[in-house]
N, C-alpha and C positions, 0 to 999 in steps of 0.2 A: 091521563092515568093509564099505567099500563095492565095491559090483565095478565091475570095471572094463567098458568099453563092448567089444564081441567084434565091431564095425565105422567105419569110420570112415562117416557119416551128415550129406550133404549138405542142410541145410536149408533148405525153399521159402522165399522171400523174396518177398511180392504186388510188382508192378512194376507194372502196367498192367491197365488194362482192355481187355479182347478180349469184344466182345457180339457179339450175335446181328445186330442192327444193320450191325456194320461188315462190310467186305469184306476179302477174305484171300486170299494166292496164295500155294503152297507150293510151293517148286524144288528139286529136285536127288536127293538117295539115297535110303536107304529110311525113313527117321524123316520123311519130308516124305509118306511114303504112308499109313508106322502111323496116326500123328497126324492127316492131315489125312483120311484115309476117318473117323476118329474125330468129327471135326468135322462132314462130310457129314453120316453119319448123323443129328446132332444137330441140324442145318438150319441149321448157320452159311452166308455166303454165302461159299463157297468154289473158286478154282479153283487143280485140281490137278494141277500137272504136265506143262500141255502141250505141252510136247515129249517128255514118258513122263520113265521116272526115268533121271536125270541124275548122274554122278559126281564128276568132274573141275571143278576149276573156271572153267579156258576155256572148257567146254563150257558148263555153266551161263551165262558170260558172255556168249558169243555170241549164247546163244538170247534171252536180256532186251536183248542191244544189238538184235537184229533184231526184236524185237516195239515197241524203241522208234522205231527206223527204217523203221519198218512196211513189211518186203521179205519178202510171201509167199513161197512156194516155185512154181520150176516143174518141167518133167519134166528138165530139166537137173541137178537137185541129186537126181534118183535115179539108183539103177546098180541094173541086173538081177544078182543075188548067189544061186545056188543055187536055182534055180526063183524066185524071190523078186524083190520089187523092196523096195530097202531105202534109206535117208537115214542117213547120215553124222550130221546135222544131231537125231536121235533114237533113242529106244529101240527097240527089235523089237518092242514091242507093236504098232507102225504097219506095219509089216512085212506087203505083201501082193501078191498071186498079181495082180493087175493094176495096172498103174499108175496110169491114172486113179482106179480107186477110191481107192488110198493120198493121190495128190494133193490130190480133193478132204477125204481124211479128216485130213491134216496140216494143210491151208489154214483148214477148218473151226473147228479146233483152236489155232492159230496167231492165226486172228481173235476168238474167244471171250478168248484168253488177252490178247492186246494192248488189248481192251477192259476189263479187267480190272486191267492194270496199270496204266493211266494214270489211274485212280481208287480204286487200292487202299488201304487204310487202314494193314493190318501183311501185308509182304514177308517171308517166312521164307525163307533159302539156307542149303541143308545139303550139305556137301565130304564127297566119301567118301575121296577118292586124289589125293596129290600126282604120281601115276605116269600118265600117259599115255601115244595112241598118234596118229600122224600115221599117215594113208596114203601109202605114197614116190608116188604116182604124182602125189599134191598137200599136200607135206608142210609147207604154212603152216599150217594149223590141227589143234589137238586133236579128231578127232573123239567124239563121243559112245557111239558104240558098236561095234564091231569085226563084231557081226551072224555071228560065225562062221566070217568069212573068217580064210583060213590066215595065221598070225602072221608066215609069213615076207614078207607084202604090208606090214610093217607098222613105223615106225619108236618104238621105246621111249623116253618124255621122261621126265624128272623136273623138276617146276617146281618154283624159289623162291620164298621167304616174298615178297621184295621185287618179282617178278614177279605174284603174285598183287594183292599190294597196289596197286600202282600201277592194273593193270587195272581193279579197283572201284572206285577212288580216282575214277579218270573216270567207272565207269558210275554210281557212288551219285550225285557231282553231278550229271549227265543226269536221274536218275532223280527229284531234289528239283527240278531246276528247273522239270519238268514238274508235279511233286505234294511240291509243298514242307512239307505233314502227313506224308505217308508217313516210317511207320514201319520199319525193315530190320533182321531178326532173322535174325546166324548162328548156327548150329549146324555142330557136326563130327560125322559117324557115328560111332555106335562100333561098325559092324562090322568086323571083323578082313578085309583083304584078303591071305588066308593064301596066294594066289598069288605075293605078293609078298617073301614070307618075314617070322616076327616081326619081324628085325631092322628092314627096308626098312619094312614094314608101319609100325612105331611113328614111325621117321623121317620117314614122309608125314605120319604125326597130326601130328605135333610143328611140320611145317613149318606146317598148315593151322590147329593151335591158335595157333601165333605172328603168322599174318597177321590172323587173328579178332581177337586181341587188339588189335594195332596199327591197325586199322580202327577199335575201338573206342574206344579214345582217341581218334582224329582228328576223327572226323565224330560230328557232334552224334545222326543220326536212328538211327544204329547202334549196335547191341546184342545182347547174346551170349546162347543158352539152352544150358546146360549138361548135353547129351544126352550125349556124350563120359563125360563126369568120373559122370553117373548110371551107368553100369554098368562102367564099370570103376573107379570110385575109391570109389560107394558100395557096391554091389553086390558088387563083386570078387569074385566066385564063378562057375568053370563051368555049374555047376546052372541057370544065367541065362541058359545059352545055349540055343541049340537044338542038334541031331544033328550036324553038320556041325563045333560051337563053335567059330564064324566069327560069328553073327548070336544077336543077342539074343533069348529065349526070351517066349514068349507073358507070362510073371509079371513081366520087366524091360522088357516094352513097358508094360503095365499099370502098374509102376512111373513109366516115365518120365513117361507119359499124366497119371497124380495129381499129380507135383509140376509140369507144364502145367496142370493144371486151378488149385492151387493157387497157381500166379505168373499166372496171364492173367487168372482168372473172381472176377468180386466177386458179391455175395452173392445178387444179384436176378439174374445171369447163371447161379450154379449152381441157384438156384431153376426159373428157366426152364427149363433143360436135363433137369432133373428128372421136370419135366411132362411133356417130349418125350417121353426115355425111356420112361416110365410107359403111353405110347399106344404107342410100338414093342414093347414086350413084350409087351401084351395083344393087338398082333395078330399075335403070335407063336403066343398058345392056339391049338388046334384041340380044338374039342368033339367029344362023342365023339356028340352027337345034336343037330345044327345045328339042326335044326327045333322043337326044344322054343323055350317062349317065354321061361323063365331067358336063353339064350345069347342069343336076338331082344332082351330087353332089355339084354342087355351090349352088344353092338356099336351099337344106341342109345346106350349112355351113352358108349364112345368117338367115336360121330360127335359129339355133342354138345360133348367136351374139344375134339376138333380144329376146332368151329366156333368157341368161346369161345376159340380160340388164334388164330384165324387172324381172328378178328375185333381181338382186341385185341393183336398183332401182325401186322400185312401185310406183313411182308417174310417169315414164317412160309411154306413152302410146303407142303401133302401132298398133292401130287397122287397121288403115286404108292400113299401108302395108301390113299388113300379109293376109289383104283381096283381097290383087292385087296379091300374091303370088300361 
């Protein structure tokens, strides 16, 4: 008698090649951080994030139309918020005790990023929340992040599938007519915005799973990664979560991470990667008697790997190991 399957089991399916080679910008929740510090490490040419992590998708919207309309920031688009000087326009990680410094740290940020995408190869945008917040005092746009200021500063949206649509609808065109290869990969979080309540919560997904879709159909360069549907349709288990079970657990990131490896990386790309790793680990040992000549010859033969890498790959970078070396 045969058993039956005790999951339902979304199967990776290869779609593209993602090398070492190309460039790669990741926006928006937190599967654009799991993932893309994942890639860092691994020395893909990656930038991540620069306006910090992103929710909503006006928000995300905004920041890609302004890096395409290349409009730095000035002190005007910060407000002093609890000791702090904070941007609308970003996450709190920018968030800082002077102004000029956060200025320069956002601009910095802002121009790496828009260099970035006007040459980037595959765009990942990932939607946490159909739910937003306008500040009343300028309540044309979604801002990014609320920074802690008191909710009652603060007007509650809910956007639709066909609002969302049309917004990308324009920025994808802008973004091919500049970089007509660029490739554009959404995703949905699947973390639970359990502020929002299950019911509202699932209702955001639903609106952000249905605009993803319909973008996909339209536009030729866009295409969907299925981080949503991985933990809650294959996974479907608390146990996947973390403490909070709001956010997925270190084993369903690791999840999601394999079936990316397995839809992005062809065979000489997971080979590569391989190597990498293989020198990040070993300078992870620490010997218990550095000055023997066993270990002198081990950290020779890892210089050695990362010069036959960096030789026969140049976009290869390790500076920063060879500086811990």
């Amino acid at each position: 008698m045969q058993t039956k399957p005790f999951r339902t089991v979304l199967k990776p399916q290869y779609l593209d090649s993602i090398d070492h080679s190309k460039k790669i910008m990741m926006m928006g929740s937190c599967f654009s951080e799991h993932i893309g510090e994942k890639l860092a490490e691994r020395k893909f040419s990656i930038n991540l994030n620069p306006f910090g992590i992103l929710y909503h998708p006006l928000a995300i919207s905004a920041a890609i139309s302004r890096m395409i309309d290349n409009k730095p920031f000035s002190s005007e688009d910060l407000r002093f918020e609890n000791d702090r000087y904070v941007s609308f326009f970003h996450h709190g990680k920018f968030n800082h005790t002077d102004g000029q410094v956060m200025l320069n740290n956002i601009n910095d940020a802002f121009k790496k990023g828009r260099k970035q995408l006007l040459s980037v190869d595959n765009l990942f945008i990932t939607w946490g929340t159909a739910f937003g917040y306008s500040f009343k005092e300028a309540d044309s746009y979604i801002v990014a992040n609320c920074h802690k200021i008191p909710g009652n500063q603060f007007n509650k949206k809910f956007i639709q599938p066909d609002k969302i649509i049309h917004e990308y609808q324009q920025l994808f065109d802008q973004l091919i007519e500049i970089n007509p290869t660029i490739k554009i990969i959404i995703t949905v979080s699947p973390v639970k915005h359990l502020k929002d309540g299950l019911i509202d919560n699932n209702i955001s997904k639903s609106v952000l799973l249905l605009a993803a879709h319909q973008l996909k159909e339209k536009i030729e360069n866009v295409s969907y990664f299925p981080a949503f549907e991985l933990v809650h349709d294959d996974l479907r288990d608390y146990r996947f979560y973390s403490k909070d079970m709001a956010h997925p657990s270190e084993e369903a990131i690791a999840y999601v991470w394999d079936y990316f490896k397995k839809t992005y990386w062809d065979k000489s790309t997971v080979e590569l990667s391989k190597k990498i790793e293989d020198i990040l680990n070993a300078l992870q040992h620490r010997p218990l008697h550095p000055e023997n000549k066993a270990h002198k010859d081990f950290i020779t033969s890892v210089k050695n790997k990362i010069k036959d890498l960096e030789s026969n790959y140049p976009f290869l970078k390790f500076e920063k190991e060879k500086g811990s070396i």
